[in-house]
N, C-alpha and C positions, 0 to 999 in steps of 0.2 A: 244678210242685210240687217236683221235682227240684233244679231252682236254688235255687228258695226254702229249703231243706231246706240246700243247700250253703252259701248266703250266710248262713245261720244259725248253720253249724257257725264258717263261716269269723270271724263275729263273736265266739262262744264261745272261739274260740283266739286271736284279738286281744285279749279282755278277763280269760284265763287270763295270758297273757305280762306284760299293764299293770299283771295283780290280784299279780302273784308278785316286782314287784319290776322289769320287764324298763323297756326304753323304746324307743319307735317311734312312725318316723317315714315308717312305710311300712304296705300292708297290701294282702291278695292281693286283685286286682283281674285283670278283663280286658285281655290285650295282642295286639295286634293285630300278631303276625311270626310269620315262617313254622319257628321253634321250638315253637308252642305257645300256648293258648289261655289260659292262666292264669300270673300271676306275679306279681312284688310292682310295685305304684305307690308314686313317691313321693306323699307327704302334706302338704309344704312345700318351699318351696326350701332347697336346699344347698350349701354351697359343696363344693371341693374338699375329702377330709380329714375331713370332718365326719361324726359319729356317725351312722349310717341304725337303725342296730338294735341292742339289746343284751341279747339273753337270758339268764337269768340259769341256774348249771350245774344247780342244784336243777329246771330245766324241762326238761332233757335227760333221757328216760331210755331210749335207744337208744344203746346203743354198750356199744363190746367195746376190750380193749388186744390187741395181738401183743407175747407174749413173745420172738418173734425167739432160739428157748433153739435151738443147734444138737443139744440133742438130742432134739427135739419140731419139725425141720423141716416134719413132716405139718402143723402145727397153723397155720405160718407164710398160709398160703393161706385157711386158717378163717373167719378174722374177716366175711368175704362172707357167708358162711352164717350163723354165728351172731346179727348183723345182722338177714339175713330173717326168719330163726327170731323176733327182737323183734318185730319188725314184726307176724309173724301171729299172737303174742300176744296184742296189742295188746286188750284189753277192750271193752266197751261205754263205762267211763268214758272212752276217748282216743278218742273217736269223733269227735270232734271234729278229732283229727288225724289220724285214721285217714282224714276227706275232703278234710281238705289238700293230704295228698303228692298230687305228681305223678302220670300215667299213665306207666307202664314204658317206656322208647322204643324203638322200635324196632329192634332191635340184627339182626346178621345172625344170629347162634347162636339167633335165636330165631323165624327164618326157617321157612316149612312146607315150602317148593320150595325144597329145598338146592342144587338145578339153577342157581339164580338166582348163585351164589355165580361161576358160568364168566364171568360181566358183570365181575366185576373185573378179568379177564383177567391175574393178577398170584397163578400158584399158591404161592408162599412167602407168600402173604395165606391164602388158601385156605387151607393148611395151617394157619397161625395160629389162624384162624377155627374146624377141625374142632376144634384140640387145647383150645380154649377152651370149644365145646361140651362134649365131654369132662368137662371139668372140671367144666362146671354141673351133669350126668349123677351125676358120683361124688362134689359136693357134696350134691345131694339123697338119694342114697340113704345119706350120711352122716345128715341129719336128720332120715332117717323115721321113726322111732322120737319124734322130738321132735313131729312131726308128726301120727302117728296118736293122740299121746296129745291131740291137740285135741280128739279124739273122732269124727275121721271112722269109719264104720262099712262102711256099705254102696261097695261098690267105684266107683259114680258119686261118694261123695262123695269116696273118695281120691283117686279122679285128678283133683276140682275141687280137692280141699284141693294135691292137688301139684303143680298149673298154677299155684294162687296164692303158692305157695312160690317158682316160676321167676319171677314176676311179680316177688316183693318181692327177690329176686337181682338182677335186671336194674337195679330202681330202686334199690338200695343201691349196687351198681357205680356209677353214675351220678350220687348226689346226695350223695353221702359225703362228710362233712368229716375230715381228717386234722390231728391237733394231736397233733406230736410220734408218741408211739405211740398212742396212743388215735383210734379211728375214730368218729366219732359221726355220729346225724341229727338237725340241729339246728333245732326249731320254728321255720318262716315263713322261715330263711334257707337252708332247704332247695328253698324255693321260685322261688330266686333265678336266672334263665334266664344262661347264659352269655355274655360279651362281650367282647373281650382289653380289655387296657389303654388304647389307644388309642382304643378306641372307646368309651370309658367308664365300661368295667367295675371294680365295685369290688373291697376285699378283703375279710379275716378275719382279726382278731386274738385273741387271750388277752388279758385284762383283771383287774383286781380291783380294788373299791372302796375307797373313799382310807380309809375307815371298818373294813377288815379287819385286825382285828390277825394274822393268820396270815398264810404266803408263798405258800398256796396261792391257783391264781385261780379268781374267781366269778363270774365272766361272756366268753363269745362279742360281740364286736363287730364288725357290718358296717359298712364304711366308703364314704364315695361316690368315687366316683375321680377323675381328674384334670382332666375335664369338669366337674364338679358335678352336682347335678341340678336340674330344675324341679319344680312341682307339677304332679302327674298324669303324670309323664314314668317308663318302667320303670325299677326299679332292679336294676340287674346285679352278677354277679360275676366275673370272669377268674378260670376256673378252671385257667390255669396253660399253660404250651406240653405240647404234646406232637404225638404223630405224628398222620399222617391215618390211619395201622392206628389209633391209638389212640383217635380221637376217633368213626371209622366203628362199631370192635369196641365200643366202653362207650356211647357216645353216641348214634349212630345217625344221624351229621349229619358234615359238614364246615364248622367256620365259617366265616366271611368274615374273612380276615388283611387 
């Protein structure tokens, strides 16, 4: 009943993105790699280059800007938090997306046997790692106040409502799109499992329709990469280089380069 329930939502937010304007060529389906049980299927074939997805800005409504002001440095680190804080917003109407996103992945800071961290054998990780939890620690007790006002009352439900706050932390670090200064979570391309270039991962671009008389853009677009795609084959994105600290601390995995 559970699936049922989910492949219902997941049809609700295919037919939100179609109904608002969007277009796609993809939709969440099961994948079979050891990332992760759910992500996006192509839906036709594609060549290189070609449009997979295009959600339009009016269906976004997560996301934060960093003002980057050197004199509101504190704020610079923020946008993480405020992100979660949407997230647990998030109403009965986005429930729909609310069963979309991802599960949290498994990150080391959110590890229960800190013990486990002496397996890296690599203490400048280590340390990384502590000053990172840290961080999530005096993130959240930044938002509690944002937090209790959800209406937690009784003390079981604070400490659920505050695990599910570290929760929506973990998966904002994770699945976050960056455009320019504005960080967004952007419907169904947030669901898009990682692959570098070579292996076929695609991108994300700013858009705006030919029909816009303004210079502002109106749409996020996923693109297939330089593979192409098949029908029924996953659609990926190259989320970009970075270190193995970086990819083990946000991600919870090492790709395959």
């Amino acid at each position: 009943e559970n699936q049922n329930e989910q492949e219902q939502d997941h049809h609700l937010l295919h037919s939100f993105i179609d109904d608002n304007g969007g277009e796609r060529h993809c939709e969440i389906g099961l994948i079979s790699n050891k990332y992760g049980c759910r992500g996006l299927v192509a839906t036709k074939d594609l060549n290189p280059n070609d449009l997979v997805l295009k959600i339009p800005m009016k269906c976004i409504n997560i996301q934060t800007t960093n003002t980057n002001k050197a004199e509101d440095e504190e704020e610079e680190d923020s946008w993480a938090g405020r992100l979660a804080s949407q997230v647990m917003a998030l109403d009965d109407s986005c429930e729909m997306y609310k069963q979309s996103l991802p599960v949290p992945p498994s990150v080391p800071t959110s590890w229960s046997n800190m013990n486990l961290l002496d397996e890296f054998q690599n203490p400048d990780f280590v340390d990384l790692i502590l000053k990172e939890k840290q961080w999530k620690k005096q993130t959240q007790q930044k938002q509690q106040q944002q937090i209790l006002n959800i209406g937690a009352s009784s003390s079981n439900e604070k400490e659920q409502t505050s695990n599910t706050f570290m929760d929506c932390l973990d998966l904002v670090c994770s699945r976050t799109i960056r455009t320019g200064n504005t960080f967004q979570l952007v419907p169904l391309l947030d669901m898009a499992n990682h692959a570098c270039q070579k292996q076929g991962g695609g991108y994300y671009k700013l858009g705006k329709d030919v029909q816009d008389d303004d210079q502002q853009y109106s749409y996020i677009g996923l693109y297939a990469g330089e593979r192409g795609l098949k029908q029924g084959q996953e659609v990926t994105l190259d989320y970009g280089c970075r270190s193995n600290e970086d990819w083990i601390l946000h991600y919870g995995f090492l790709p395959d380069r």
